[in-house]
C-alpha positions in Angstrom: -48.5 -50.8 29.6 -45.1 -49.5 29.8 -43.1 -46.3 29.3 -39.8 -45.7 27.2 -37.7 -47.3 29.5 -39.8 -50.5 29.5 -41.2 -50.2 33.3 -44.5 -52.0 34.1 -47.1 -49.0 34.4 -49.8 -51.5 35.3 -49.5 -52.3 38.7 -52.2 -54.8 40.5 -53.2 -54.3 43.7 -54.8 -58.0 45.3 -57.5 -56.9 46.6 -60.1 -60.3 46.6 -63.1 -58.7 47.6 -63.1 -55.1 47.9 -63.1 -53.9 51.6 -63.7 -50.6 50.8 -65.4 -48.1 48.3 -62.6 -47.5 45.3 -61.3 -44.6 43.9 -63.3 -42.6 41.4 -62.4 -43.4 37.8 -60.1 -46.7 39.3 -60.4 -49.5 36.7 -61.8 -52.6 38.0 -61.2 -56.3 36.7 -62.7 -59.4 37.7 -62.2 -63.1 36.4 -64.7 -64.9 35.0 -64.9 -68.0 33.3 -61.9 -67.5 30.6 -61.1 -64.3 30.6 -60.8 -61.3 32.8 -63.6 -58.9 32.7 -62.9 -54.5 33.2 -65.2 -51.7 34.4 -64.4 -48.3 35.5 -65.4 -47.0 38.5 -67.8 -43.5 38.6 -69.0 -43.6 42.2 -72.1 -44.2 44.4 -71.3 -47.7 43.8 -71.8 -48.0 40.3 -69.6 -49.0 37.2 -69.7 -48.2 33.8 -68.5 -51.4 31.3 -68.9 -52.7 28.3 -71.1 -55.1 28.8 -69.7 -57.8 26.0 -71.8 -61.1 25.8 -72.9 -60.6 29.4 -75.0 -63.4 30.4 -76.5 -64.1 26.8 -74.5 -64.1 23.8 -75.9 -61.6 22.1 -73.7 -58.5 22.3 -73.8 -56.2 24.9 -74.0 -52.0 24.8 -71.7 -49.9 27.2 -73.7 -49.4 30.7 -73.6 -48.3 34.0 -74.0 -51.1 36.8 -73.8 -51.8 40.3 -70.5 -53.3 41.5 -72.8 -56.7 42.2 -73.7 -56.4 39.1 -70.6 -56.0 37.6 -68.6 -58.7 40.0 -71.1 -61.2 39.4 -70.2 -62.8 43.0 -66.0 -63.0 41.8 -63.9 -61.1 43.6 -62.8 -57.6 42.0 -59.1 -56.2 41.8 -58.0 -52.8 41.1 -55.5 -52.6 38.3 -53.3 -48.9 39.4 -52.7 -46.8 36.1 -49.8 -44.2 38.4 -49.4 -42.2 34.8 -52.9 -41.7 33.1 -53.4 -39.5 30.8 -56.5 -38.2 32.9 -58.1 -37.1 35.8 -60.3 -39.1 37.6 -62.9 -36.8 36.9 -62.1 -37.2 33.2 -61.6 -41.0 33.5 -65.6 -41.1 34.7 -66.9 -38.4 32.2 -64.8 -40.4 28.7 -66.4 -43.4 30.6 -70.3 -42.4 31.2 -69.7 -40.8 27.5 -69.6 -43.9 25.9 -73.2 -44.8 28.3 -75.7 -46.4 25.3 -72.7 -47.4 22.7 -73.3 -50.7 21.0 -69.8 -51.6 18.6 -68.9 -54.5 21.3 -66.1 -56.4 19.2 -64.3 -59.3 21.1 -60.9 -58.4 19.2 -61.1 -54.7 18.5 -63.8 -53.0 21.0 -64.1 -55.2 23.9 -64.5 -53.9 27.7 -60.4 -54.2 28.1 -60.0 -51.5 24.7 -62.8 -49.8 26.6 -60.7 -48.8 29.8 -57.2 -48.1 28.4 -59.2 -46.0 25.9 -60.7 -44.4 28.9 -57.6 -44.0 30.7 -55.0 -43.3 28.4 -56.8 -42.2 25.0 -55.2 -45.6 23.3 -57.9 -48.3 22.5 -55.6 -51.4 23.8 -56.3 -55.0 25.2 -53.3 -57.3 26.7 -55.9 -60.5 26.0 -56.3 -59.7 23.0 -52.6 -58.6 21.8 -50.8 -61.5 24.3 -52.0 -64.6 23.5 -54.5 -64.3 21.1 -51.9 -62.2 18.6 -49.4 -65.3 18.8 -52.0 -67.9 17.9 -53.0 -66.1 14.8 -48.8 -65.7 14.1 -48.7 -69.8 15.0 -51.7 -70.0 12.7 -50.5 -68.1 9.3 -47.1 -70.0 9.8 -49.0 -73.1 9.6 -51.2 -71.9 6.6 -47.2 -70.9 4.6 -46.3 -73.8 5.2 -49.4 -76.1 4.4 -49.6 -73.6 1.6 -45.7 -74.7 0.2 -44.0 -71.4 1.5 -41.5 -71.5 3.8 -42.2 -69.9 7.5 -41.3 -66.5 8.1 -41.2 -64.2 10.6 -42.1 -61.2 8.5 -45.4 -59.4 9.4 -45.3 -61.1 13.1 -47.6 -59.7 15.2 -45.7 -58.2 18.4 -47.6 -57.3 21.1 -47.0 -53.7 22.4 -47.7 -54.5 26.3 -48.4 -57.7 27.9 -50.3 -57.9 31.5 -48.1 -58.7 34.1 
């Protein structure tokens, strides 16, 4: 995310395996397969995330897990938010009060959307607005062209924050 004068808010702190308990309300990430997956911290070793297509793929509800859990054996980082919009307290209690929700949408709600929201009131995902928003512009240029219009630029999609 960045402010006004377009400095990186999003700082990542390479932490491999954790080596100590982190902060409450600190917003977790781990890599999996393809993507990178995000949690929020609420203490006593737990982690509340939306749980996405988890290890099925049906869709998965928002829940509260045990960093194991959540990690899944990959390492964990800590992505820093310096600004938020709220305490950590507040971070945990937007978190836990989403507990039971079941609107997982890989482009729209996913566990990314679920964080910032968390964090800074804005429902955003960098993997979804990054690369994912420049294949669909690559895309509907193709389909003007294939469909005998000239490419444009007009209605680009341009993503408001990329992660670093």
């Amino acid at each position: 995310m960045q402010n006004n004068n377009g400095k990186d808010l999003t700082l990542w702190r390479q932490s491999g395996e954790l080596d100590q308990e982190p902060a409450l309300g600190a917003h977790l990430e781990t890599c999996r397969f393809v993507y990178r997956h995000h949690g929020l911290y609420v203490g006593a070793g737990t982690v509340v995330h939306y749980s996405g297509f988890g290890s099925t793929w049906r869709s998965g509800s928002v829940k509260e897990v045990t960093l194991s859990e959540f990690a899944m054996g990959h390492p964990i980082r800590i992505v820093d938010h310096p600004n938020s919009a709220y305490s950590p307290q507040e971070v945990v209690d937007r978190a836990r009060s989403r507990i039971g929700e079941d609107n997982y949408h890989l482009l729209t709600n996913n566990c990314e959307h679920f964080c910032t929201w968390c964090v800074y009131g804005l429902s955003r995902s960098a993997q979804v607005e990054g690369p994912l928003a420049r294949a669909f512009c690559t895309l509907s240029r193709a389909a003007r062209v294939l469909r005998g219009a000239p490419p444009t630029l007009a209605g680009s999609i341009t993503p408001i924050w990329t992660s670093p």
